[in-house]
MOPAC internal coordinates of N, CA, C and O (Angstrom, degrees):
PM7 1SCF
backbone

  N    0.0000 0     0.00 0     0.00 0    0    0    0
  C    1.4414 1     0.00 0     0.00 0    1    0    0
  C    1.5304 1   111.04 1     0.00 0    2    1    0
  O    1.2310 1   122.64 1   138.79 1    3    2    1
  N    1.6372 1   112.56 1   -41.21 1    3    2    1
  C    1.4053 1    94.51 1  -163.30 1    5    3    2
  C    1.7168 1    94.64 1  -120.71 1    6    5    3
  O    1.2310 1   105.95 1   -41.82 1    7    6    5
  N    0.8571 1   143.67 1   138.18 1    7    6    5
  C    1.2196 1   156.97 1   156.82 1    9    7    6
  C    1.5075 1   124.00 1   -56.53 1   10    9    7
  O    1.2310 1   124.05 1   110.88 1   11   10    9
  N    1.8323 1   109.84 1   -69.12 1   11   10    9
  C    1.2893 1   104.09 1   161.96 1   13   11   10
  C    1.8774 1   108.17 1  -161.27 1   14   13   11
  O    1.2310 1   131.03 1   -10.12 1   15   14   13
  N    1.1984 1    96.33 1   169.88 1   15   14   13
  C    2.0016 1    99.44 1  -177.33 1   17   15   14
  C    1.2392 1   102.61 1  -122.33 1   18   17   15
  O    1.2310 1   124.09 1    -5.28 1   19   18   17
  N    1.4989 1   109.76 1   174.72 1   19   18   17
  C    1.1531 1   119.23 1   173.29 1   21   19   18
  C    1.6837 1   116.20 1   160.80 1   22   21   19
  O    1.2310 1   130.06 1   -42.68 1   23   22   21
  N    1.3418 1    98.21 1   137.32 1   23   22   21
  C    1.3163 1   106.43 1   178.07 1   25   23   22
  C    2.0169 1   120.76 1  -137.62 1   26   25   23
  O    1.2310 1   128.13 1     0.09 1   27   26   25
  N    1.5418 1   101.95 1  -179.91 1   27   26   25
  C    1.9163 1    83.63 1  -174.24 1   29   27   26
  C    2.1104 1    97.68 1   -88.83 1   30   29   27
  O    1.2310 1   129.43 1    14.19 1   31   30   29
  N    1.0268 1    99.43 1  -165.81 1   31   30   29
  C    1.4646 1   116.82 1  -165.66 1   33   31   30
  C    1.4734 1   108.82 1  -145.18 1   34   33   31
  O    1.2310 1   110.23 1   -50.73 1   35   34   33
  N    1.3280 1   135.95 1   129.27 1   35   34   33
  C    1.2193 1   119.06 1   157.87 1   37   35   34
  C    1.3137 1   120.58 1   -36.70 1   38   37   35
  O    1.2310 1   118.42 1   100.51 1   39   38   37
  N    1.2693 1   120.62 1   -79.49 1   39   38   37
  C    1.1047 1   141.74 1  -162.86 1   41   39   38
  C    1.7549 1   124.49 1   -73.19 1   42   41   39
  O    1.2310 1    94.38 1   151.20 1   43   42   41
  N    1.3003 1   162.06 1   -28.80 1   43   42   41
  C    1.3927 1   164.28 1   -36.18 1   45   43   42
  C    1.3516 1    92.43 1   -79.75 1   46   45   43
  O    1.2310 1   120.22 1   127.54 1   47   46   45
  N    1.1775 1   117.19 1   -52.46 1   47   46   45
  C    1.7837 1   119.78 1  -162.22 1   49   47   46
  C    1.3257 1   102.94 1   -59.70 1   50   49   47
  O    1.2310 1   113.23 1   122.47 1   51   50   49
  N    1.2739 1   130.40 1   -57.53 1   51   50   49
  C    1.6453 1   137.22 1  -177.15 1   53   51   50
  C    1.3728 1   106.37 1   -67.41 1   54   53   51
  O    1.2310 1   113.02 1   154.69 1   55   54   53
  N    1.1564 1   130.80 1   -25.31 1   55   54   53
  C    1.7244 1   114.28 1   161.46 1   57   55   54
  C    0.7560 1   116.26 1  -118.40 1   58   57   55
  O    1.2310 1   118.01 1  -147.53 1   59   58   57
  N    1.5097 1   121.39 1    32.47 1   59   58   57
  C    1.6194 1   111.71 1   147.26 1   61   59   58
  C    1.4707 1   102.94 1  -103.55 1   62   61   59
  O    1.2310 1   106.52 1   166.05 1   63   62   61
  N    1.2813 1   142.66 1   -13.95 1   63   62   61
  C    1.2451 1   147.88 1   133.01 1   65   63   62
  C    0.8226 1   112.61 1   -22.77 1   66   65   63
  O    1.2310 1   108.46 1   105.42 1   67   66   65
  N    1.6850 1   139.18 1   -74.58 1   67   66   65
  C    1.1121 1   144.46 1   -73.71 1   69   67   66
  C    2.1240 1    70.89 1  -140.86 1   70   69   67
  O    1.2310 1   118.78 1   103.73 1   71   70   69
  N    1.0325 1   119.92 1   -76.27 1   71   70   69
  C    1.5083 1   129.57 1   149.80 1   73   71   70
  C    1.1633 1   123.10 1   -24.39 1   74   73   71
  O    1.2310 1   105.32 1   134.64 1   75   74   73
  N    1.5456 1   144.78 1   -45.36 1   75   74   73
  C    0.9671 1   148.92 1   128.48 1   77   75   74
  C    1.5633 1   125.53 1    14.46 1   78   77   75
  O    1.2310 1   132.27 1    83.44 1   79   78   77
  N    1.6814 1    93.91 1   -96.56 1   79   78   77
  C    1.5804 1   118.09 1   140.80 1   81   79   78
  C    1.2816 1   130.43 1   -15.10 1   82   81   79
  O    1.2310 1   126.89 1    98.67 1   83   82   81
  N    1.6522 1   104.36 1   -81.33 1   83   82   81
  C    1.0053 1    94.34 1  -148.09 1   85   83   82
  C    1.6376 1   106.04 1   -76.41 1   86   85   83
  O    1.2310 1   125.07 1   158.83 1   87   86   85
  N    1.7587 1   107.87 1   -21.17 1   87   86   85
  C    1.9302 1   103.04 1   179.71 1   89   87   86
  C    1.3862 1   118.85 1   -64.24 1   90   89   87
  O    1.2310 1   125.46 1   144.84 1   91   90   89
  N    1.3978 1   107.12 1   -35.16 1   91   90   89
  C    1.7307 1   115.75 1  -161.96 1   93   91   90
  C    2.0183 1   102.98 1   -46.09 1   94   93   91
  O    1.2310 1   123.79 1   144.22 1   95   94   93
  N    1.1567 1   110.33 1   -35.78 1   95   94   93
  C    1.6296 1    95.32 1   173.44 1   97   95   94
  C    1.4288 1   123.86 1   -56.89 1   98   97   95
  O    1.2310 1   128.78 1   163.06 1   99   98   97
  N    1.7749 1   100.68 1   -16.94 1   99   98   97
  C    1.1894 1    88.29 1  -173.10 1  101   99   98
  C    1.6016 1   101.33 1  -121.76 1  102  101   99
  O    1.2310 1   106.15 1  -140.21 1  103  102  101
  N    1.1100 1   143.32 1    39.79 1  103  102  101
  C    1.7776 1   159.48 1   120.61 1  105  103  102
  C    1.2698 1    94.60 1   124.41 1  106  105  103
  O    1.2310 1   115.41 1  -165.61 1  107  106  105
  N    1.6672 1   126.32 1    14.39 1  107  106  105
  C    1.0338 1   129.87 1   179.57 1  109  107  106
  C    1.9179 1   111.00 1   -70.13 1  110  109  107
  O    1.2310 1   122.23 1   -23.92 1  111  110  109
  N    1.1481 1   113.34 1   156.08 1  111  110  109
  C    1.6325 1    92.18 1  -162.11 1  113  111  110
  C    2.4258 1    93.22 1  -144.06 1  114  113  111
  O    1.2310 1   119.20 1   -15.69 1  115  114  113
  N    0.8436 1   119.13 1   164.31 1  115  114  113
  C    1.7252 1   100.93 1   166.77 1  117  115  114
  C    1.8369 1    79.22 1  -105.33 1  118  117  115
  O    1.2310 1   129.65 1   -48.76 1  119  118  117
  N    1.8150 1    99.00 1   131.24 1  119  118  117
  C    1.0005 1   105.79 1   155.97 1  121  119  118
  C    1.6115 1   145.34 1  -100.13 1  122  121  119
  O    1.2310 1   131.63 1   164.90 1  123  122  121
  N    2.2900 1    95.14 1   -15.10 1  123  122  121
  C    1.2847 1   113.08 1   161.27 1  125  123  122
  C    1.2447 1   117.63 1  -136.35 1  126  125  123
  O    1.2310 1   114.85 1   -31.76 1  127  126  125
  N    1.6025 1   127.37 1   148.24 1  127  126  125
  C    1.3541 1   123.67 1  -175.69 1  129  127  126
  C    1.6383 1   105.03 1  -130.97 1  130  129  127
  O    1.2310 1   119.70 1   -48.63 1  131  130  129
  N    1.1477 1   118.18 1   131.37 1  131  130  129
  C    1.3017 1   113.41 1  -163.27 1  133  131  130
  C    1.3937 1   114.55 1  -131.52 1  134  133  131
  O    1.2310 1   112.85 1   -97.20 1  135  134  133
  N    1.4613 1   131.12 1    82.80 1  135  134  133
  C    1.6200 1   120.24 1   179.40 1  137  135  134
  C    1.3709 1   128.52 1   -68.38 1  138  137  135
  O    1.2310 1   134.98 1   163.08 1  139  138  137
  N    1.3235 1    88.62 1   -16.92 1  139  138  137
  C    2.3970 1    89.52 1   160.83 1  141  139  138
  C    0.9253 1   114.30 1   -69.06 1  142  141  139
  O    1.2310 1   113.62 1   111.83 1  143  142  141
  N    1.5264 1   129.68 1   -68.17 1  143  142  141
  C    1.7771 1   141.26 1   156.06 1  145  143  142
  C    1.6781 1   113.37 1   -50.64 1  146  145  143
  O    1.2310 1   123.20 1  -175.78 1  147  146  145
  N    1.1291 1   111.47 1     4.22 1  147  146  145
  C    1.5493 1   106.00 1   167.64 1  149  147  146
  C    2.1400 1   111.64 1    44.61 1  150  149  147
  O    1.2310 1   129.20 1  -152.26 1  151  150  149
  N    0.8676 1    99.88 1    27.74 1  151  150  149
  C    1.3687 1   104.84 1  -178.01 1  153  151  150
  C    1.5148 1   122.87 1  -133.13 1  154  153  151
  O    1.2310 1   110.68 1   -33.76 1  155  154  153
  N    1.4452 1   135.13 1   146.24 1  155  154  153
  C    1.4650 1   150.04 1  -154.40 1  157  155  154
  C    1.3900 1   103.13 1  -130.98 1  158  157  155
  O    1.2310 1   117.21 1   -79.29 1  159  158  157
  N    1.5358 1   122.92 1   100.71 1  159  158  157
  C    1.8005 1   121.43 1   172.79 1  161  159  158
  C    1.5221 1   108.48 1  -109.78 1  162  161  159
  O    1.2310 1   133.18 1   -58.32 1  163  162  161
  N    1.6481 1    92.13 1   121.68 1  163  162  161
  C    1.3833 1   101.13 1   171.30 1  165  163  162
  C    1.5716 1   105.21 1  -108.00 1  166  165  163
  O    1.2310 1   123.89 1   -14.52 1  167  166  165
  N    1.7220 1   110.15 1   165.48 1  167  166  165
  C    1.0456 1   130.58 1   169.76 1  169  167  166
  C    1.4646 1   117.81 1   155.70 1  170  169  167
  O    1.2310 1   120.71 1    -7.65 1  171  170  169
  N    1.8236 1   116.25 1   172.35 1  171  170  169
  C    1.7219 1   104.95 1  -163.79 1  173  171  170
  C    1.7152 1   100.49 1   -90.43 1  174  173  171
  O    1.2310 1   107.38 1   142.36 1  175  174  173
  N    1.8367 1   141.13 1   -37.64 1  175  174  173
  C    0.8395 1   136.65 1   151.62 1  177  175  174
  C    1.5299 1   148.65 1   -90.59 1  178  177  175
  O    1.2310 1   137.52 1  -163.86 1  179  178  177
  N    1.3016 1    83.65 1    16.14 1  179  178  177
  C    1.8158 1   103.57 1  -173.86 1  181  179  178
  C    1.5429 1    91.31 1   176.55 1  182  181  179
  O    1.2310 1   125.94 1   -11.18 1  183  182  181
  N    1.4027 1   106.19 1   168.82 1  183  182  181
  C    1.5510 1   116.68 1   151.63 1  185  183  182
  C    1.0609 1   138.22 1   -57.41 1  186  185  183
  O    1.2310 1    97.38 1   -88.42 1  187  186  185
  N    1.1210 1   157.85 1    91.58 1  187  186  185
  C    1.5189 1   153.64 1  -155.66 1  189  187  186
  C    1.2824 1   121.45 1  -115.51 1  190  189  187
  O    1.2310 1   125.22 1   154.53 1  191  190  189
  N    1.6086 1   107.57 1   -25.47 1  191  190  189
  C    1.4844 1   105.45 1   170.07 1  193  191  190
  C    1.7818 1   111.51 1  -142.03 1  194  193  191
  O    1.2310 1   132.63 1   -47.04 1  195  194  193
  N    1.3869 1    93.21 1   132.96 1  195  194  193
  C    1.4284 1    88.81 1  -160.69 1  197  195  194
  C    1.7078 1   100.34 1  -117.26 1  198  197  195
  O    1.2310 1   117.51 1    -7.92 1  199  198  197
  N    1.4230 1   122.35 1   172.08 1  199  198  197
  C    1.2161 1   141.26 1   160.13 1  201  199  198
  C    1.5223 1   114.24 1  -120.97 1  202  201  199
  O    1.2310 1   120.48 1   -24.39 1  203  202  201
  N    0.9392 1   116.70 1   155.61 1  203  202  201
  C    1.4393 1   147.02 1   173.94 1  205  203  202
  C    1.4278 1   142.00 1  -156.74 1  206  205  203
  O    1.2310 1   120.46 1   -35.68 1  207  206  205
  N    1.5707 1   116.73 1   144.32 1  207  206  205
  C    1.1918 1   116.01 1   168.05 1  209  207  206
  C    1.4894 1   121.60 1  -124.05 1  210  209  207
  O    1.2310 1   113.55 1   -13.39 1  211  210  209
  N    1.3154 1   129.80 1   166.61 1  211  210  209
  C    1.5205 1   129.39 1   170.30 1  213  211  210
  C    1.5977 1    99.72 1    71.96 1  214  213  211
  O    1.2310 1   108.89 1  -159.59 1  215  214  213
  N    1.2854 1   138.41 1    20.41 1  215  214  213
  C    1.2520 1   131.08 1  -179.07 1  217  215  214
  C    1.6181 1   101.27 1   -79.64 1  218  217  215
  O    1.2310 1   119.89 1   -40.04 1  219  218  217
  N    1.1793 1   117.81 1   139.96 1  219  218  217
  C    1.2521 1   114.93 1   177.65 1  221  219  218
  C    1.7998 1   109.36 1   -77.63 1  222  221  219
  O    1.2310 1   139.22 1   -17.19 1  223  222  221
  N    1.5219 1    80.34 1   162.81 1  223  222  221
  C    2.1229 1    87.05 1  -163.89 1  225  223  222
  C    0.8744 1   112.38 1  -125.22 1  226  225  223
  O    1.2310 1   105.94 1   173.18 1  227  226  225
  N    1.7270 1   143.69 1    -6.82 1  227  226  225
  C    1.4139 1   143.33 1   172.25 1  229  227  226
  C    1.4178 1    98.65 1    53.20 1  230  229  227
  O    1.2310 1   103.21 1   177.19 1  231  230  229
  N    1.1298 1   148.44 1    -2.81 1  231  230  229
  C    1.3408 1   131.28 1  -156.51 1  233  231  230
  C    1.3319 1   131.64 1   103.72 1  234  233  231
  O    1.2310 1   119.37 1   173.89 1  235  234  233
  N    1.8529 1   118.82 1    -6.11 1  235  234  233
  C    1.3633 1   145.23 1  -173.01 1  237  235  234
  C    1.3810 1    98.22 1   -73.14 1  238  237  235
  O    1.2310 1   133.02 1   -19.04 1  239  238  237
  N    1.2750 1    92.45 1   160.96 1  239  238  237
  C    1.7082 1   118.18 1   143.50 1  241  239  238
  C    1.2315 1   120.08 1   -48.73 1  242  241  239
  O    1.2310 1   122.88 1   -20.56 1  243  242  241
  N    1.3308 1   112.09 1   159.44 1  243  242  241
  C    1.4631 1   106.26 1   166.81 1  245  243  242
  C    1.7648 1   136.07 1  -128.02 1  246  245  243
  O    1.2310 1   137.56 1  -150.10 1  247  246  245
  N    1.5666 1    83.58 1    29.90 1  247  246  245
  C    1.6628 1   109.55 1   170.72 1  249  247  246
  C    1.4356 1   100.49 1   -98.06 1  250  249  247
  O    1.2310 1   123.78 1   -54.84 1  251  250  249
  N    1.5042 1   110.35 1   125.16 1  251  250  249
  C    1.7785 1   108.28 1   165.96 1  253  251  250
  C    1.8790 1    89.81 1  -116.46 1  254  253  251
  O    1.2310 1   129.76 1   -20.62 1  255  254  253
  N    1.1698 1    98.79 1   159.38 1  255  254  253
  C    1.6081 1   122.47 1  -162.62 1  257  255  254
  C    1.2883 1    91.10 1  -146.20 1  258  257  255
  O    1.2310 1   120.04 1   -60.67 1  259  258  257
  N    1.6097 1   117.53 1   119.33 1  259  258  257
  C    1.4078 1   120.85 1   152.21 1  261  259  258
  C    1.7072 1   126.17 1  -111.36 1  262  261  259
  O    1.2310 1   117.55 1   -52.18 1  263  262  261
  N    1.4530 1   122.27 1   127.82 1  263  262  261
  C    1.6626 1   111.50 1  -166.07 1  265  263  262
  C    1.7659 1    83.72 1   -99.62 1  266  265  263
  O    1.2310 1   138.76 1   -34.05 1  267  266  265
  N    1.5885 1    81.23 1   145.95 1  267  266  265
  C    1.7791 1    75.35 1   139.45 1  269  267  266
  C    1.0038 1   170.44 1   176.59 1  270  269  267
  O    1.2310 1   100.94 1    39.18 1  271  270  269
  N    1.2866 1   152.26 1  -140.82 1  271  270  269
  C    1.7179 1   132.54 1  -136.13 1  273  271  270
  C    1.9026 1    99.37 1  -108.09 1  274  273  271
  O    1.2310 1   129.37 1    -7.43 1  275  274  273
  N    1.2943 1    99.55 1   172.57 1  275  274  273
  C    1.2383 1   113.22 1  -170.46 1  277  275  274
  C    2.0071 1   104.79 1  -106.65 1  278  277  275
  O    1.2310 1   128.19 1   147.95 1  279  278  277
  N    1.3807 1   101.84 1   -32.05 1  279  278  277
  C    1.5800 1   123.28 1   177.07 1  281  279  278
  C    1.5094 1   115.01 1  -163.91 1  282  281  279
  O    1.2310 1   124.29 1   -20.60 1  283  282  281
  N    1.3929 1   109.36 1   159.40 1  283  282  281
  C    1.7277 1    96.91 1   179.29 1  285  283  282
  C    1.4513 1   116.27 1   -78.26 1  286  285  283
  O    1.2310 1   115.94 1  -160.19 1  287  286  285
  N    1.1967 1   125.31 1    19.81 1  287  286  285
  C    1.5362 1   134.81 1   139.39 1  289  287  286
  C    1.6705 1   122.31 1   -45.68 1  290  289  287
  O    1.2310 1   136.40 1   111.44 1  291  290  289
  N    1.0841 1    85.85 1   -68.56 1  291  290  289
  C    1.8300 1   106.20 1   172.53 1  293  291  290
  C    1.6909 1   116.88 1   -57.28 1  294  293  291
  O    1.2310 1   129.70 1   143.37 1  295  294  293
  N    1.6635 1    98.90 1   -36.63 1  295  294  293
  C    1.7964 1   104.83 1   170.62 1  297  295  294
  C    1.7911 1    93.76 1   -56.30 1  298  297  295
  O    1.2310 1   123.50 1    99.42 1  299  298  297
  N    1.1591 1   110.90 1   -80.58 1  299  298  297
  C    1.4588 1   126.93 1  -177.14 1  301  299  298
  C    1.3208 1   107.10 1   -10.60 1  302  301  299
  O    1.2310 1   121.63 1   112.57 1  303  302  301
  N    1.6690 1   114.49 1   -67.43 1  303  302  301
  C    1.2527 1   124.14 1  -158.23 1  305  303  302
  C    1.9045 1   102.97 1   -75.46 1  306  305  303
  O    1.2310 1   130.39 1   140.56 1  307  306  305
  N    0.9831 1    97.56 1   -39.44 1  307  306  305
  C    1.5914 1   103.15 1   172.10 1  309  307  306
  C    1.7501 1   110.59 1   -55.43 1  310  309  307
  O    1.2310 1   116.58 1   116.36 1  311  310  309
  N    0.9852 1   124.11 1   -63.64 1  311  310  309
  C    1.4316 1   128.96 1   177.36 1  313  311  310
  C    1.8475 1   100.38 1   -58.25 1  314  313  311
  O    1.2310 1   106.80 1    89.06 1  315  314  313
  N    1.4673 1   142.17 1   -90.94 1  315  314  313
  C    1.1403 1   120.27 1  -172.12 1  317  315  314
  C    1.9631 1   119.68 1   -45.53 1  318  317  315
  O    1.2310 1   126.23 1   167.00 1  319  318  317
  N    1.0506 1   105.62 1   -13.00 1  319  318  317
  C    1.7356 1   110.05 1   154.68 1  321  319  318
  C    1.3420 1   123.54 1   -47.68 1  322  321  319
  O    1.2310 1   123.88 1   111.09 1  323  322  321
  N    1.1828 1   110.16 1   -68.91 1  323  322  321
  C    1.1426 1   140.03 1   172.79 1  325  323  322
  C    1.4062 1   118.72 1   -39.36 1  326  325  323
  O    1.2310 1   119.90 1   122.48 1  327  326  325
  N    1.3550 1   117.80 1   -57.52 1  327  326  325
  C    1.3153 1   131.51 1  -150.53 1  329  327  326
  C    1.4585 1    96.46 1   -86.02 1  330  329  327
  O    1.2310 1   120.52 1   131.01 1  331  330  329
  N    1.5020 1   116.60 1   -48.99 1  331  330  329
  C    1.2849 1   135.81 1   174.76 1  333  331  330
  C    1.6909 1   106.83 1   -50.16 1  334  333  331
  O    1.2310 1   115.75 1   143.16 1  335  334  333
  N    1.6174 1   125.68 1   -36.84 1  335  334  333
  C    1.3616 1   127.61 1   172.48 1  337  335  334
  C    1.4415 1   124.53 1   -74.54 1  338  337  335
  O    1.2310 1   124.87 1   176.60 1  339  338  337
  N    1.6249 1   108.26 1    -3.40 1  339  338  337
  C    1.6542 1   113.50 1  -167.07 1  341  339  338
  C    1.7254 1   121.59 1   127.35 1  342  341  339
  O    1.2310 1   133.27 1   144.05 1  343  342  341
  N    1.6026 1    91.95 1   -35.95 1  343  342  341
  C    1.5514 1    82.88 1   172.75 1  345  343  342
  C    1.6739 1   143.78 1   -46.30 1  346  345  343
  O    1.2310 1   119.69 1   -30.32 1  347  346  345
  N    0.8795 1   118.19 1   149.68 1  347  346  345
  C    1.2582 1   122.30 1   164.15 1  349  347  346
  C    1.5828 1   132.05 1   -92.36 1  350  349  347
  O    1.2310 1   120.03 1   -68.99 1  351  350  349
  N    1.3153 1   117.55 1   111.01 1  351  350  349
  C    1.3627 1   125.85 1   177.96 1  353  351  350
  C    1.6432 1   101.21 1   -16.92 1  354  353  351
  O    1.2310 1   120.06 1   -32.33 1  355  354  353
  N    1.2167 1   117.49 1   147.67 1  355  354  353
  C    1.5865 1   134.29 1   154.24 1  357  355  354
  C    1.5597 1   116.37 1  -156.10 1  358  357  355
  O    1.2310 1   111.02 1  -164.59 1  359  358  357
  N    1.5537 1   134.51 1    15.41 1  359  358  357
  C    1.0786 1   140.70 1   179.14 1  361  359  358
  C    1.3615 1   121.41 1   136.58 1  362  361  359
  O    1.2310 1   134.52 1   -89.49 1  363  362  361
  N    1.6391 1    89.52 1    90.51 1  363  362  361
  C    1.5819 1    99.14 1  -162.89 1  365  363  362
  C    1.9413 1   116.28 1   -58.07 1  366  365  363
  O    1.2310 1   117.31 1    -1.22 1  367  366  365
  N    1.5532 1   122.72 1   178.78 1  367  366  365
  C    1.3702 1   100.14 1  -144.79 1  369  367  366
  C    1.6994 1    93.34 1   -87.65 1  370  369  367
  O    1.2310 1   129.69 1   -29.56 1  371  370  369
  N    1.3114 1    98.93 1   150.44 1  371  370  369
  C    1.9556 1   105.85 1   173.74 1  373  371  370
  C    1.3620 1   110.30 1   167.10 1  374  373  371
  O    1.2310 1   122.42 1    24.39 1  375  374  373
  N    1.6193 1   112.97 1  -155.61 1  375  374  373
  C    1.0672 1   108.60 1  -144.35 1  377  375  374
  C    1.7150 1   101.15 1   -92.42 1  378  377  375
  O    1.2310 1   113.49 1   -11.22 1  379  378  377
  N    1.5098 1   129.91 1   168.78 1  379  378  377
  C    1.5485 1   122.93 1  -173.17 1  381  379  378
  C    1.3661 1    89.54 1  -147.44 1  382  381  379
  O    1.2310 1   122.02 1  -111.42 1  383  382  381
  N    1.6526 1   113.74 1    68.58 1  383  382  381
  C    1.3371 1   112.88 1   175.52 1  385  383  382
  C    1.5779 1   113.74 1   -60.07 1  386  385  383
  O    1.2310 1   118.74 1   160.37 1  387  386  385
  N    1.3392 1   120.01 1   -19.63 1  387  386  385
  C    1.5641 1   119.94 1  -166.26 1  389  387  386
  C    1.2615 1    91.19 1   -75.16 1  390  389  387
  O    1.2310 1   100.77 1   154.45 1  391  390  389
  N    1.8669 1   152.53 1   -25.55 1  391  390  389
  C    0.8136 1   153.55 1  -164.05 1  393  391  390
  C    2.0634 1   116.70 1  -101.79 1  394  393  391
  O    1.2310 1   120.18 1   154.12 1  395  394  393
  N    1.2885 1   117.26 1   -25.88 1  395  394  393
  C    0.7230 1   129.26 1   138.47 1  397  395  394
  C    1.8216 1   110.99 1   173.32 1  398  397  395
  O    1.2310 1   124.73 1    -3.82 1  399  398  397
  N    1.2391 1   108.52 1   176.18 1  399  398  397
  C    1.4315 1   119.38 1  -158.20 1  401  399  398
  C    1.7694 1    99.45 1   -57.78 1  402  401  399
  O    1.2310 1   110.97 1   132.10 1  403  402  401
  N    1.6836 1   134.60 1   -47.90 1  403  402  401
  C    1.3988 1   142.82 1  -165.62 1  405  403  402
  C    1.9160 1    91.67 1  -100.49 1  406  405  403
  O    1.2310 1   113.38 1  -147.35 1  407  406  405
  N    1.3731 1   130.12 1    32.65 1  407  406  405
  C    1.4195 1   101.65 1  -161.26 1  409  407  406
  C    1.9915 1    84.08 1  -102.04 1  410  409  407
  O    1.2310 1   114.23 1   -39.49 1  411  410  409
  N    1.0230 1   128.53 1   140.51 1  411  410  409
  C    1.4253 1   149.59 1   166.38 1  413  411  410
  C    1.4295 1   110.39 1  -107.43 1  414  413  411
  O    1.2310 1   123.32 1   -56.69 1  415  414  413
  N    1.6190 1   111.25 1   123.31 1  415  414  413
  C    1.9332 1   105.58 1  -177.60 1  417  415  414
  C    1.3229 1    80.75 1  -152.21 1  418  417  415
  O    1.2310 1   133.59 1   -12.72 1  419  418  417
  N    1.8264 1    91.34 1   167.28 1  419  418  417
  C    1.7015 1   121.15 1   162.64 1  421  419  418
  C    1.2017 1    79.54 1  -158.30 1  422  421  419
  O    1.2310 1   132.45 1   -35.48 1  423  422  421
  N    1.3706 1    93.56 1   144.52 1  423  422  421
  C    1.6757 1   139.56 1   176.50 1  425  423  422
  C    1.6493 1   112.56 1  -108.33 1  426  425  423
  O    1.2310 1   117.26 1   -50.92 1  427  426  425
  N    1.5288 1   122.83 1   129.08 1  427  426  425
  C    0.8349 1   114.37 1   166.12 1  429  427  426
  C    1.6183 1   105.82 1  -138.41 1  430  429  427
  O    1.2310 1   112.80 1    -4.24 1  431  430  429
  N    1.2887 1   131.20 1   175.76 1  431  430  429
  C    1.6599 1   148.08 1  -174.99 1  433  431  430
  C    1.7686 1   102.08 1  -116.49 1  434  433  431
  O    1.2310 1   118.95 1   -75.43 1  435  434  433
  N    1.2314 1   119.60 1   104.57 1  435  434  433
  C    1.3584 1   106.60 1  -165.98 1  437  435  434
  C    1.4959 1    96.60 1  -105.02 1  438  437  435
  O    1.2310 1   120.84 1     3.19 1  439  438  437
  N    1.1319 1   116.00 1  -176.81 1  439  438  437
  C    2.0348 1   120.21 1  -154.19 1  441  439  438
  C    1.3894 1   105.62 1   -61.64 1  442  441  439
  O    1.2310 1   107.91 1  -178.13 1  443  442  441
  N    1.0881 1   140.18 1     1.87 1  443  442  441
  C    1.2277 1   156.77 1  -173.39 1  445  443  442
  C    1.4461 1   138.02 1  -114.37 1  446  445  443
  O    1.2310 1   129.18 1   160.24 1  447  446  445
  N    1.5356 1    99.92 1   -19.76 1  447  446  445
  C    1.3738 1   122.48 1   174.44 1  449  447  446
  C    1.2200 1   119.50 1    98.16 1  450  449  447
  O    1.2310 1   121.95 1   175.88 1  451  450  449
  N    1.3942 1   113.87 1    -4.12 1  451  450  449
  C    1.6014 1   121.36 1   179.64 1  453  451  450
  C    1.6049 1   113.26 1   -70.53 1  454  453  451
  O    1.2310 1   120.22 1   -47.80 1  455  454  453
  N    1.0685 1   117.18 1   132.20 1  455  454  453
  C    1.5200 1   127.24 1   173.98 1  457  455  454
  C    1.6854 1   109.88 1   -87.37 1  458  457  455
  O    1.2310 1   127.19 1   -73.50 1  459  458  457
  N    1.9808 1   103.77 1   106.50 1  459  458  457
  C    1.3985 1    89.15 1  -171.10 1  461  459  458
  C    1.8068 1    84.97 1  -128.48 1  462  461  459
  O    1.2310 1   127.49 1   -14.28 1  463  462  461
  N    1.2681 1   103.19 1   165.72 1  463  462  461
  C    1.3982 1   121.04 1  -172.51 1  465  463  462
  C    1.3569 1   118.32 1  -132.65 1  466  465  463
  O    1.2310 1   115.06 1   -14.98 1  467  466  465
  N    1.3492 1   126.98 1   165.02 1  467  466  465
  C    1.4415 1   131.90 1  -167.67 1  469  467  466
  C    2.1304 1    91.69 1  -145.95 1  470  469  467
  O    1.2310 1   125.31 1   -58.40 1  471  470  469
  N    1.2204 1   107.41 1   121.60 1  471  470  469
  C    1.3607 1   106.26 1   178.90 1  473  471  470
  C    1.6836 1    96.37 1  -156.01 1  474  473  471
  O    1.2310 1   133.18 1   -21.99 1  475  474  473
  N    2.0869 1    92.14 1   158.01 1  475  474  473
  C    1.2692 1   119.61 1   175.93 1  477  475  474
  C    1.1861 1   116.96 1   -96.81 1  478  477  475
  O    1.2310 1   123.94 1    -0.04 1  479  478  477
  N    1.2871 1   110.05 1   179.96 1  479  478  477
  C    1.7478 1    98.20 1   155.20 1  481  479  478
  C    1.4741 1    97.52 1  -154.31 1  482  481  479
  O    1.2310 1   119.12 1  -145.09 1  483  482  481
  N    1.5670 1   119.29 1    34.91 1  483  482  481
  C    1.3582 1   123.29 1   170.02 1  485  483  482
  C    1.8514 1   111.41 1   -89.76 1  486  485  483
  O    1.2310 1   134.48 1   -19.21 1  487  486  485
  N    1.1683 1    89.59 1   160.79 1  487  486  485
  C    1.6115 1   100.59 1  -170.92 1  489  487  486
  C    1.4204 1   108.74 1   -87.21 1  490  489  487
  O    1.2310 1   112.40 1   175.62 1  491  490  489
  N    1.2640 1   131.95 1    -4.38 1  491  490  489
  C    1.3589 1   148.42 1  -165.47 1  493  491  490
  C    1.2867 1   107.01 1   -68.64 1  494  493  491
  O    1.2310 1   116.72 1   -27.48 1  495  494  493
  N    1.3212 1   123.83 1   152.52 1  495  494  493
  C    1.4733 1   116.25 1  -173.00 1  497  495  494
  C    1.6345 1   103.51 1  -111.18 1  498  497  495
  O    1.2310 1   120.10 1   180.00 1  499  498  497

């Protein structure tokens, strides 16, 4: 269902500490730390839940929610879903090579201001 979460932090250094701690009982681990992207991803086979600070906000929320997809069909269909329900564009659906080489996303702003996303991670075109 969910792909990945994330929200900002006061602090980055103190909750990525602070996270650190408190997941490791549970095999949770930080697997990336990033001081350009200002952001800390934990999780046991990838990152799945991340923190951040200094992310820019246009005016948003500051919960991002990622579901996710089965193929970038389903990205597709998820984003004109969306848009058709009220959303607001935030990154129409394609490729997020900066995220990794197979990563497929759409971004949307849902009635609330939350930035939620629908992504793959198939290599399929």
């Amino acid at each position: 269902m969910f792909d990945h979460i994330g929200f900002d932090v006061r602090d980055l250094h103190k909750s990525k500490s602070f996270y650190e701690a408190a997941l490791l009982p549970l095999g949770i681990k930080l697997m990336m730390f990033s001081e350009e992207w200002k952001v800390a991803g934990f999780g046991t086979d990838r990152p799945r839940f991340w923190v951040g600070s200094g992310q820019p906000k246009n005016g948003e929320g500051e919960v991002h929610l990622c579901f996710s997809a089965k193929n970038r069909a389903e990205v597709r269909a998820f984003y004109e879903a969306a848009i058709q329900a009220g959303a607001r564009d935030n990154g129409k659906p394609g490729p997020r090579p900066e995220y990794h080489a197979n990563y497929y996303g759409a971004f949307v702003i849902d009635p609330d201001g939350h930035n939620v996303e629908a992504c793959c991670h198939s290599p399929e075109a």
